[in-house]
N, CA, C and O atoms as a GROMACS GRO file, in nm:
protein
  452
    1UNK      N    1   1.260  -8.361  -3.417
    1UNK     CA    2   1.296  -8.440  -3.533
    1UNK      C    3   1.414  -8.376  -3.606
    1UNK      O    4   1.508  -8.454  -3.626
    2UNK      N    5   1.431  -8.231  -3.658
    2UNK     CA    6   1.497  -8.138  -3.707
    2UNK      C    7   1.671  -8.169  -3.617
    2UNK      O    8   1.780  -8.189  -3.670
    3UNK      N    9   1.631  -8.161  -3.457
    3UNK     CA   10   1.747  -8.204  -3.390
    3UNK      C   11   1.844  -8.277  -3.404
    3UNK      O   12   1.966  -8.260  -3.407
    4UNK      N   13   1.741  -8.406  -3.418
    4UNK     CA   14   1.779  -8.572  -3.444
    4UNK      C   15   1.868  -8.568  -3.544
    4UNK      O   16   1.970  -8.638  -3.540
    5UNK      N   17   1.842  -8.489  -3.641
    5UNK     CA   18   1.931  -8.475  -3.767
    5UNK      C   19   2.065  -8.416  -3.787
    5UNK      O   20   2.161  -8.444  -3.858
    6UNK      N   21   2.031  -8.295  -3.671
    6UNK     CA   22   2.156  -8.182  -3.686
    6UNK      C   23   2.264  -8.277  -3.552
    6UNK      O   24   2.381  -8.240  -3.541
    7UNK      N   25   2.219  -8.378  -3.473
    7UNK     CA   26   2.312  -8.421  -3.381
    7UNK      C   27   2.388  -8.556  -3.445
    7UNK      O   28   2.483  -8.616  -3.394
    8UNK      N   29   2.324  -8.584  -3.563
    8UNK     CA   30   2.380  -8.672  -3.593
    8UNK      C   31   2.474  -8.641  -3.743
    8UNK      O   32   2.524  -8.713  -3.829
    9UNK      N   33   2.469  -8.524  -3.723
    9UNK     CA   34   2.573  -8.476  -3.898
    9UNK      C   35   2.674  -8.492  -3.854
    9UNK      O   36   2.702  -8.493  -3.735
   10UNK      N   37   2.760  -8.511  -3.966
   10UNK     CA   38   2.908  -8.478  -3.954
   10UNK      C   39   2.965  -8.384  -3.958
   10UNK      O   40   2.896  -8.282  -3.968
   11UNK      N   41   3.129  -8.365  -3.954
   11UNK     CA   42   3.174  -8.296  -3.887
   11UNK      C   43   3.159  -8.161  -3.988
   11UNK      O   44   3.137  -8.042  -3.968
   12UNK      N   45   3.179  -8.226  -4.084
   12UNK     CA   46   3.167  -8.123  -4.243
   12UNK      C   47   3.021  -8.101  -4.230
   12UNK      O   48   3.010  -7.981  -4.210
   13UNK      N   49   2.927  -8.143  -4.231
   13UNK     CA   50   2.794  -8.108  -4.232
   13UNK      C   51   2.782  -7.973  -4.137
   13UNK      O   52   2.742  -7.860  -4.166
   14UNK      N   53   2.823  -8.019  -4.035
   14UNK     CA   54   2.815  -7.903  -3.912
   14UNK      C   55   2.880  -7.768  -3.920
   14UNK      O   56   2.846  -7.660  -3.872
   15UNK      N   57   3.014  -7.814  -4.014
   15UNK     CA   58   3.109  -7.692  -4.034
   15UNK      C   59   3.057  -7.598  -4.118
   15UNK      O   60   3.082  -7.478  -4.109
   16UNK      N   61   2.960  -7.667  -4.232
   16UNK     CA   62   2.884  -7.563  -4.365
   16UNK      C   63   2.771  -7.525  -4.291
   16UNK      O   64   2.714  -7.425  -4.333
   17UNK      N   65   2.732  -7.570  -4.209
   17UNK     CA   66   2.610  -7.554  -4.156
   17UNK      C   67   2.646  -7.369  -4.059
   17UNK      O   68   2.584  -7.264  -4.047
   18UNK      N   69   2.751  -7.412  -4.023
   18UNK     CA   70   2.805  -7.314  -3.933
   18UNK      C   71   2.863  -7.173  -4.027
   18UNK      O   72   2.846  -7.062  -3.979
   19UNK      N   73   2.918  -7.186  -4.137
   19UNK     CA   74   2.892  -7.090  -4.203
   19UNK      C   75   2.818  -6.974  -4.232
   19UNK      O   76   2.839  -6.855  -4.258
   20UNK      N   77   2.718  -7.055  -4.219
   20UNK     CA   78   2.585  -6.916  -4.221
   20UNK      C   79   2.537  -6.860  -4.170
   20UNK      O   80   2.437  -6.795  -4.201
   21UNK      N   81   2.614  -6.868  -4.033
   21UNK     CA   82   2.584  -6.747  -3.933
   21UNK      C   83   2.647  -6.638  -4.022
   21UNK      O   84   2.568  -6.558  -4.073
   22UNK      N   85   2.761  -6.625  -4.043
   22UNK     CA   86   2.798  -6.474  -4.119
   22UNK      C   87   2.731  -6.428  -4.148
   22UNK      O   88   2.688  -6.339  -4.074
   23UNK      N   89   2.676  -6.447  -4.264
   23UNK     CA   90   2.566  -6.340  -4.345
   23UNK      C   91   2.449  -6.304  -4.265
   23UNK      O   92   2.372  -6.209  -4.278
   24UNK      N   93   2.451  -6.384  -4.192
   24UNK     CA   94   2.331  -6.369  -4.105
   24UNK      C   95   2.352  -6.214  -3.996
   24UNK      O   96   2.282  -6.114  -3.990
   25UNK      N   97   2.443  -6.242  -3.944
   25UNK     CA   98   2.534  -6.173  -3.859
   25UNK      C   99   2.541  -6.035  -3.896
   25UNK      O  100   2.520  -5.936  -3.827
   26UNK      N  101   2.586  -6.052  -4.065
   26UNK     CA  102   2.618  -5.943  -4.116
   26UNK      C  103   2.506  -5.836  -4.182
   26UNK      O  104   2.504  -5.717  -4.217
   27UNK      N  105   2.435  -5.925  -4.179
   27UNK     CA  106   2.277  -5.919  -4.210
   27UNK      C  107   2.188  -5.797  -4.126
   27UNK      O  108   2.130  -5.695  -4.164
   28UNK      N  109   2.210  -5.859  -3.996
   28UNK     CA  110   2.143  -5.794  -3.900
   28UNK      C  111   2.239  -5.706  -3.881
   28UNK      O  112   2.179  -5.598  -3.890
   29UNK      N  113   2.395  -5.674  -3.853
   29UNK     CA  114   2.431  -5.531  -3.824
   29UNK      C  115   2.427  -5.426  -3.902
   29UNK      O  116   2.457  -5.310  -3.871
   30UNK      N  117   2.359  -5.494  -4.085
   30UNK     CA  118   2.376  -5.385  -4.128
   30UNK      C  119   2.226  -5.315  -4.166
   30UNK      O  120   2.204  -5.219  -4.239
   31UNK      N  121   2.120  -5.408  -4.079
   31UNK     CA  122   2.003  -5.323  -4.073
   31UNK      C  123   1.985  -5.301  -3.966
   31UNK      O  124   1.871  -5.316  -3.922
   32UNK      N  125   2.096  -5.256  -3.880
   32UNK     CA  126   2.116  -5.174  -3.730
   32UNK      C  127   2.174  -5.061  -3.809
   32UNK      O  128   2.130  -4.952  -3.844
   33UNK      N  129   2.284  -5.119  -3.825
   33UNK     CA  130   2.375  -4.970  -3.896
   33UNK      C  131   2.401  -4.984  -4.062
   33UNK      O  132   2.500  -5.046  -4.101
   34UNK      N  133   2.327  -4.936  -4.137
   34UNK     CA  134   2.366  -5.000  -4.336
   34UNK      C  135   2.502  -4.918  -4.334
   34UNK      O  136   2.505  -4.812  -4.271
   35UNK      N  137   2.626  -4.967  -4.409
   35UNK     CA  138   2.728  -4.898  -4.443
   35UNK      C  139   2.758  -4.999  -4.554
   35UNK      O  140   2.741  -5.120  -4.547
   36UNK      N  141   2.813  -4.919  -4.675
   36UNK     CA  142   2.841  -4.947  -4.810
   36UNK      C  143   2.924  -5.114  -4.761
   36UNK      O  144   2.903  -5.229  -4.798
   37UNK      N  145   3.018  -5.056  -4.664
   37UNK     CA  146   3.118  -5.160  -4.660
   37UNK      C  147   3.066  -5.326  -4.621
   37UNK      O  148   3.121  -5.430  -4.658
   38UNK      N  149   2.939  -5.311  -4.531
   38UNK     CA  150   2.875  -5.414  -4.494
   38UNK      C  151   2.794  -5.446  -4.626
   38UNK      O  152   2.765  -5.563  -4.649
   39UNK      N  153   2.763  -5.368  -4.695
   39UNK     CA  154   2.683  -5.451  -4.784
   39UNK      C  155   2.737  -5.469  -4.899
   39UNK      O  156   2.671  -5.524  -4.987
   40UNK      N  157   2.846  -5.434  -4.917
   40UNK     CA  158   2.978  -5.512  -5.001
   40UNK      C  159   3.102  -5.622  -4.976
   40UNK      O  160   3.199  -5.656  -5.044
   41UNK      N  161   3.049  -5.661  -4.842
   41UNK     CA  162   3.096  -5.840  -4.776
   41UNK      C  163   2.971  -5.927  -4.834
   41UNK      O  164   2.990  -6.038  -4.883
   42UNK      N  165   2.824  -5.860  -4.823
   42UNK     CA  166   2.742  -5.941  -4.815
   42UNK      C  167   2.722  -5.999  -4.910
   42UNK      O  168   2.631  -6.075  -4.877
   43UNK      N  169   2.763  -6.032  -5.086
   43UNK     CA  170   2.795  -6.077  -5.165
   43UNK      C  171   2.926  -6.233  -5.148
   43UNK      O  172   2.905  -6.351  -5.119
   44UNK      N  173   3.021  -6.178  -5.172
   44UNK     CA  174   3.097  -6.313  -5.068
   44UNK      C  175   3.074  -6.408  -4.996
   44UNK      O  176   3.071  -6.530  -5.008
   45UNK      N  177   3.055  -6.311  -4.891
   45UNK     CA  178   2.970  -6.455  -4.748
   45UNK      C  179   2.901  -6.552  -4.827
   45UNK      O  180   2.923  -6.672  -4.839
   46UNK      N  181   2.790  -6.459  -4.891
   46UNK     CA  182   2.630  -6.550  -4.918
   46UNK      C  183   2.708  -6.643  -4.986
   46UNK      O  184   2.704  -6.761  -4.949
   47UNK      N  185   2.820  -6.591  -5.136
   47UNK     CA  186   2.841  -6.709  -5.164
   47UNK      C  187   2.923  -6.842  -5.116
   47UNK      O  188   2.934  -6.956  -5.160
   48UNK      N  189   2.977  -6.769  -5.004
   48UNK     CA  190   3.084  -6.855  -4.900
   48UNK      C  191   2.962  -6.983  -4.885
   48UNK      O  192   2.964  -7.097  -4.933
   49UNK      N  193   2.837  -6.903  -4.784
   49UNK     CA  194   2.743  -7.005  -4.777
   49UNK      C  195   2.686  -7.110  -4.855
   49UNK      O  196   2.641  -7.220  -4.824
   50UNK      N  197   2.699  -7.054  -4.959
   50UNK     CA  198   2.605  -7.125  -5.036
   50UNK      C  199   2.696  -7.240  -5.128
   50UNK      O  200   2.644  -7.340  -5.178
   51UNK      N  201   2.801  -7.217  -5.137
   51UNK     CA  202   2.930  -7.315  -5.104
   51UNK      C  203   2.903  -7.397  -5.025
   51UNK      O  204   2.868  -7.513  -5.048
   52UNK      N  205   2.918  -7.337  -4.908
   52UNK     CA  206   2.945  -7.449  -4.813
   52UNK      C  207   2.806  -7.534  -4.804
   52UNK      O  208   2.813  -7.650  -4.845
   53UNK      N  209   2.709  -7.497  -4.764
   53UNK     CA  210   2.569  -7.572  -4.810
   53UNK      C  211   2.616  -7.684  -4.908
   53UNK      O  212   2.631  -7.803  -4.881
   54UNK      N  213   2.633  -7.630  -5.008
   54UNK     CA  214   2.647  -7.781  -5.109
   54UNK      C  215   2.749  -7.872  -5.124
   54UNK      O  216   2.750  -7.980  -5.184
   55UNK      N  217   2.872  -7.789  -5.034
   55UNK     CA  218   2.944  -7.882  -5.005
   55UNK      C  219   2.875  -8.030  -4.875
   55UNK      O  220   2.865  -8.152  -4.883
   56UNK      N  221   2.848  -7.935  -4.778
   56UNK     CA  222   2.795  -8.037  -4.645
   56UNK      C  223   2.672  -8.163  -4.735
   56UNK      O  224   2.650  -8.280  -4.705
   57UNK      N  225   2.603  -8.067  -4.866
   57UNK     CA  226   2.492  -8.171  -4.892
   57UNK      C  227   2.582  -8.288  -4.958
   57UNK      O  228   2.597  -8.402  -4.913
   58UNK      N  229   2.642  -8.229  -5.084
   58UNK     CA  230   2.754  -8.335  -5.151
   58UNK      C  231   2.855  -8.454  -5.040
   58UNK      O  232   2.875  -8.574  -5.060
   59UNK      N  233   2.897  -8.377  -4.935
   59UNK     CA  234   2.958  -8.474  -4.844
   59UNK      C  235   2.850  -8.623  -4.792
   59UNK      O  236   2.860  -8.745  -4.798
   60UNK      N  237   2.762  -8.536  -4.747
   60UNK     CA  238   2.601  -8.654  -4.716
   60UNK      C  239   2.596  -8.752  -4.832
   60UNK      O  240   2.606  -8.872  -4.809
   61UNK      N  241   2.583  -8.715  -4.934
   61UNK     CA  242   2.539  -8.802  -5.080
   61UNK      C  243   2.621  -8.871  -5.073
   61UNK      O  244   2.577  -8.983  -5.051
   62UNK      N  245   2.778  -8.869  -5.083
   62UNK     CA  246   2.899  -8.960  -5.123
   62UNK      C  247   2.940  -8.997  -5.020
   62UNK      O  248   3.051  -9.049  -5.035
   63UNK      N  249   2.885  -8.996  -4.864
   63UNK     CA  250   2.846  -9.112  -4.790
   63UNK      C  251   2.722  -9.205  -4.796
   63UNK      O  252   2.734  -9.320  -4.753
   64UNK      N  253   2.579  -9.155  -4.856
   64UNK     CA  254   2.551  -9.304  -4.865
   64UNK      C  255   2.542  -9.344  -4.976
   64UNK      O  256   2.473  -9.445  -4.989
   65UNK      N  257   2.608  -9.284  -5.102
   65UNK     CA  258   2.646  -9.398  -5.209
   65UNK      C  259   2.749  -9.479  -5.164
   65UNK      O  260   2.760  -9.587  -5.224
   66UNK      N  261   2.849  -9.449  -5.049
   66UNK     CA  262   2.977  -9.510  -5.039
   66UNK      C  263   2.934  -9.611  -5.005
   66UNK      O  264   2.973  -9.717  -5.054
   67UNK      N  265   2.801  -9.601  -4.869
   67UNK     CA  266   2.732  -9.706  -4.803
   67UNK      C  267   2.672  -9.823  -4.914
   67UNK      O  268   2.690  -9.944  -4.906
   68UNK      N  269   2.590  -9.745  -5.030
   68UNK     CA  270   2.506  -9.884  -5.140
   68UNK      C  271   2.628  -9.920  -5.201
   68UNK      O  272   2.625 -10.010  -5.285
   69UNK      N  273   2.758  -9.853  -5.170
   69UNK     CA  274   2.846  -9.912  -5.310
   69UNK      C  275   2.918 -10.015  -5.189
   69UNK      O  276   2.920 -10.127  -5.239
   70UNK      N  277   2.953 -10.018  -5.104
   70UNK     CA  278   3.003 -10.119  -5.014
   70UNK      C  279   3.022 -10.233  -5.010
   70UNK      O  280   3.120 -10.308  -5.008
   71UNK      N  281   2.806 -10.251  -5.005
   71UNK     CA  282   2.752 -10.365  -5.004
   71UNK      C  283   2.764 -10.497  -4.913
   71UNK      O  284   2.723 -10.612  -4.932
   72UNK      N  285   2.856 -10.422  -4.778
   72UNK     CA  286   2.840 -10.516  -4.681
   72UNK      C  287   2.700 -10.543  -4.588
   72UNK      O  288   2.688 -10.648  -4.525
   73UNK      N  289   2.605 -10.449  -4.584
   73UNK     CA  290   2.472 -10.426  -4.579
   73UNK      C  291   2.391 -10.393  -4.653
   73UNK      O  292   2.418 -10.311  -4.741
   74UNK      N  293   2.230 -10.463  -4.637
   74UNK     CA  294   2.167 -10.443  -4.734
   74UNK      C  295   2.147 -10.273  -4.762
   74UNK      O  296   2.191 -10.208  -4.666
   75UNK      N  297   2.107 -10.212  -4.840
   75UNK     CA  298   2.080 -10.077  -4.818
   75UNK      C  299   1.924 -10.088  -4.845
   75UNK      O  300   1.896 -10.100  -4.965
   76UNK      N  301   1.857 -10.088  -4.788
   76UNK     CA  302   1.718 -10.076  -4.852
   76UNK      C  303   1.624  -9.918  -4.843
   76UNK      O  304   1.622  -9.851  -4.740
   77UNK      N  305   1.566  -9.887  -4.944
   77UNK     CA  306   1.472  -9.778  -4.951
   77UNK      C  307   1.474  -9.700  -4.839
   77UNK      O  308   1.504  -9.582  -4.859
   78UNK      N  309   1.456  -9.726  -4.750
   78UNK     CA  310   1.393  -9.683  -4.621
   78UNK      C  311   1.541  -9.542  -4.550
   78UNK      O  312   1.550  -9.421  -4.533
   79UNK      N  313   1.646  -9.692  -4.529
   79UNK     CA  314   1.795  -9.637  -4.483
   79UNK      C  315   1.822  -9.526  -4.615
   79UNK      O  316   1.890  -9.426  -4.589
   80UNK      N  317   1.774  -9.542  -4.748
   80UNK     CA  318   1.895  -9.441  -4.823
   80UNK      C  319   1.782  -9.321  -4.836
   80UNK      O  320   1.840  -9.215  -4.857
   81UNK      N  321   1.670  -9.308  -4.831
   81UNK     CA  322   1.599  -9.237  -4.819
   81UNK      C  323   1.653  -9.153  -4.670
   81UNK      O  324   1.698  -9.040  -4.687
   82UNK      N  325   1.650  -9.189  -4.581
   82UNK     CA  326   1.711  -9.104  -4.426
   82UNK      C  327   1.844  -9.045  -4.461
   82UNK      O  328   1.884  -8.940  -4.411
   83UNK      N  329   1.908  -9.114  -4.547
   83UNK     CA  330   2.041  -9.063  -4.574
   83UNK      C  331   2.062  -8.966  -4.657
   83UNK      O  332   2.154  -8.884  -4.649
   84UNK      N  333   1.981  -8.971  -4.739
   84UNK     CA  334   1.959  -8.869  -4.868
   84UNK      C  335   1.890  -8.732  -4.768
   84UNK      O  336   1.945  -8.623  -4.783
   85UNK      N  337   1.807  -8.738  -4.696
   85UNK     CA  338   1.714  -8.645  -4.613
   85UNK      C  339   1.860  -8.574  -4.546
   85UNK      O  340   1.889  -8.458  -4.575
   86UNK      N  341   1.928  -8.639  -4.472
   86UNK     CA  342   2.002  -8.611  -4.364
   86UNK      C  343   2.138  -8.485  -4.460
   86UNK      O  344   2.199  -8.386  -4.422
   87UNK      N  345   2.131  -8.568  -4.603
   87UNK     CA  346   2.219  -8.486  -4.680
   87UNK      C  347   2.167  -8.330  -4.747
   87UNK      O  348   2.219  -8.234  -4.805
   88UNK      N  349   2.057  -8.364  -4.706
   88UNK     CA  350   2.011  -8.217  -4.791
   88UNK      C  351   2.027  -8.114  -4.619
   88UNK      O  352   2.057  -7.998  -4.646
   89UNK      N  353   2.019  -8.127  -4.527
   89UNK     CA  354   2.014  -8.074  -4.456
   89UNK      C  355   2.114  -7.916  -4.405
   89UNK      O  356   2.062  -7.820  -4.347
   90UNK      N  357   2.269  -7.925  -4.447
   90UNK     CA  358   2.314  -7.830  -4.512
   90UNK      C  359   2.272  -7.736  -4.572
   90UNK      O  360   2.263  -7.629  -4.511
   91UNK      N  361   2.230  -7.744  -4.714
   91UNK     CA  362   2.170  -7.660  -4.774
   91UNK      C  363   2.065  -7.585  -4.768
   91UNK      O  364   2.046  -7.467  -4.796
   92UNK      N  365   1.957  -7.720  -4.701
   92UNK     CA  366   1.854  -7.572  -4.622
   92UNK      C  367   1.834  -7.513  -4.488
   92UNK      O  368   1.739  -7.459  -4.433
   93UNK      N  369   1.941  -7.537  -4.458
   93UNK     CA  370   2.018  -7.460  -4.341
   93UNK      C  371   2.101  -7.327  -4.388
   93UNK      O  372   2.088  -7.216  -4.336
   94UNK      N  373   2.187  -7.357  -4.492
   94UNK     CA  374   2.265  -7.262  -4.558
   94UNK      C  375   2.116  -7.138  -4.595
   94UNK      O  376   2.096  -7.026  -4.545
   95UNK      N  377   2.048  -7.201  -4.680
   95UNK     CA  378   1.979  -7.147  -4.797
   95UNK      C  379   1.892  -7.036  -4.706
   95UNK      O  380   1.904  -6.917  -4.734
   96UNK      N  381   1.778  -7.088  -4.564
   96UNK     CA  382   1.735  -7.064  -4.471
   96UNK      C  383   1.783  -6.906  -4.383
   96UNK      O  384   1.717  -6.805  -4.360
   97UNK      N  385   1.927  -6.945  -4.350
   97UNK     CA  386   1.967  -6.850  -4.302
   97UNK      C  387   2.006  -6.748  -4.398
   97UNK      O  388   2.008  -6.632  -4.358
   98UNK      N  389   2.046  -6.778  -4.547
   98UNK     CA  390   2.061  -6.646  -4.610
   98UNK      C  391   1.928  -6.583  -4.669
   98UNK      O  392   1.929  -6.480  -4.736
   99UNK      N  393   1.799  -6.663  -4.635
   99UNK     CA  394   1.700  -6.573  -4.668
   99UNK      C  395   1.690  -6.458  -4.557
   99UNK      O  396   1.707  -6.338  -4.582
  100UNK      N  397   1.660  -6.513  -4.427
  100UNK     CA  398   1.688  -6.422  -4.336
  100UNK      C  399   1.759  -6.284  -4.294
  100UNK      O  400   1.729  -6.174  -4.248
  101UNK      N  401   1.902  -6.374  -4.347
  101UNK     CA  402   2.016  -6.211  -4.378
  101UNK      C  403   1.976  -6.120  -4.515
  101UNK      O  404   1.985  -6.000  -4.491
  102UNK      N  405   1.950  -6.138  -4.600
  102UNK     CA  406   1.892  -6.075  -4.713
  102UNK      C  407   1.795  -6.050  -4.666
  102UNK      O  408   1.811  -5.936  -4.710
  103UNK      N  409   1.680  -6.042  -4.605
  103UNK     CA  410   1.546  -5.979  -4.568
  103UNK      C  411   1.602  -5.839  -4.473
  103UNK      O  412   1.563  -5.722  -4.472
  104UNK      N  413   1.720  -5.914  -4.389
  104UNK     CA  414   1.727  -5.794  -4.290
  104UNK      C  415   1.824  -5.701  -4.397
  104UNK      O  416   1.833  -5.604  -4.322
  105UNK      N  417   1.895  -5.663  -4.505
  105UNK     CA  418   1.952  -5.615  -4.612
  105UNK      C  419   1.852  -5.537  -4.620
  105UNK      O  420   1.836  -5.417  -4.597
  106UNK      N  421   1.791  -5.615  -4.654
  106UNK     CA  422   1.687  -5.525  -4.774
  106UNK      C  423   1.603  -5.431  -4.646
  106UNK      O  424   1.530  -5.340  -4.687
  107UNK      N  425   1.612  -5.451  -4.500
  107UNK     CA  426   1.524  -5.414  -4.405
  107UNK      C  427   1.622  -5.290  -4.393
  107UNK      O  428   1.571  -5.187  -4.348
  108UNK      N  429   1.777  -5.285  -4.432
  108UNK     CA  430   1.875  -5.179  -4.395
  108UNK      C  431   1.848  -5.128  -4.493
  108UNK      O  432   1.810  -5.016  -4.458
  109UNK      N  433   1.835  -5.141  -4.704
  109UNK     CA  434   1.858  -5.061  -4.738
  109UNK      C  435   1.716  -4.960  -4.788
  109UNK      O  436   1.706  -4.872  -4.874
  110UNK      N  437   1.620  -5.015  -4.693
  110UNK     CA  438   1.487  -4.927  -4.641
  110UNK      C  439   1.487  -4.780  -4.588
  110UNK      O  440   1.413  -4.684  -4.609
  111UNK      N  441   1.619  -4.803  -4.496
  111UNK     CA  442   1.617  -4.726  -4.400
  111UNK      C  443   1.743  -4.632  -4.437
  111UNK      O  444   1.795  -4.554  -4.358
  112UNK      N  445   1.782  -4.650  -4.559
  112UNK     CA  446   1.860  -4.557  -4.598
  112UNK      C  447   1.814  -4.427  -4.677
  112UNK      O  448   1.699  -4.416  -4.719
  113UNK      N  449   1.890  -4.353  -4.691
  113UNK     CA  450   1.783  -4.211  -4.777
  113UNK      C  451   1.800  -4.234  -4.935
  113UNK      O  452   1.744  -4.159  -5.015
   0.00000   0.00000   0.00000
């Protein structure tokens, strides 16, 4: 079901979505190896992500208001409800993966003295 959603985003959806590998990324090398310098990107990124998250959700929204504002089709409940769903999807994708990279942070700065 989760699929269905991510194959049918757009191109911007996909691109914020894709964002959050970084932190993620950066996440995990720096609870392989913690160095000051990695965990002074990890501020940025997250907010790169978390940008982009609300950008991909905002892009979703002001396609299907564009759709009810149209009005060459009916829009009924059902369709703007899927559309609204499909728009949040970004963000807890974004949001998702920076819990992850922050867990593994906090898993690096464990393991520091």
């Amino acid at each position: 079901m989760f699929l269905d959603v991510v194959t049918n985003a757009s191109l911007v959806a996909l691109l914020s979505m894709a964002v959050g590998i970084l932190p993620l990324g950066l996440g995990v090398a720096y609870a392989v190896r913690p160095t000051d310098a990695r965990l002074a990107l990890m501020r940025p990124v997250s907010l790169a992500t978390l940008f982009a998250g609300l950008c991909g959700s905002l892009s979703g929204l002001i396609n299907v208001l564009r759709l009810a504002g149209m009005g060459e089709a009916a829009l009924d409940s059902k369709l703007a409800a899927l559309g609204l769903a499909e728009a949040l999807v970004p963000l807890f994708v974004g949001a998702g993966l920076l819990t992850v990279a922050w867990l593994c942070v906090a898993l690096g700065l464990r393991s520091q003295p």
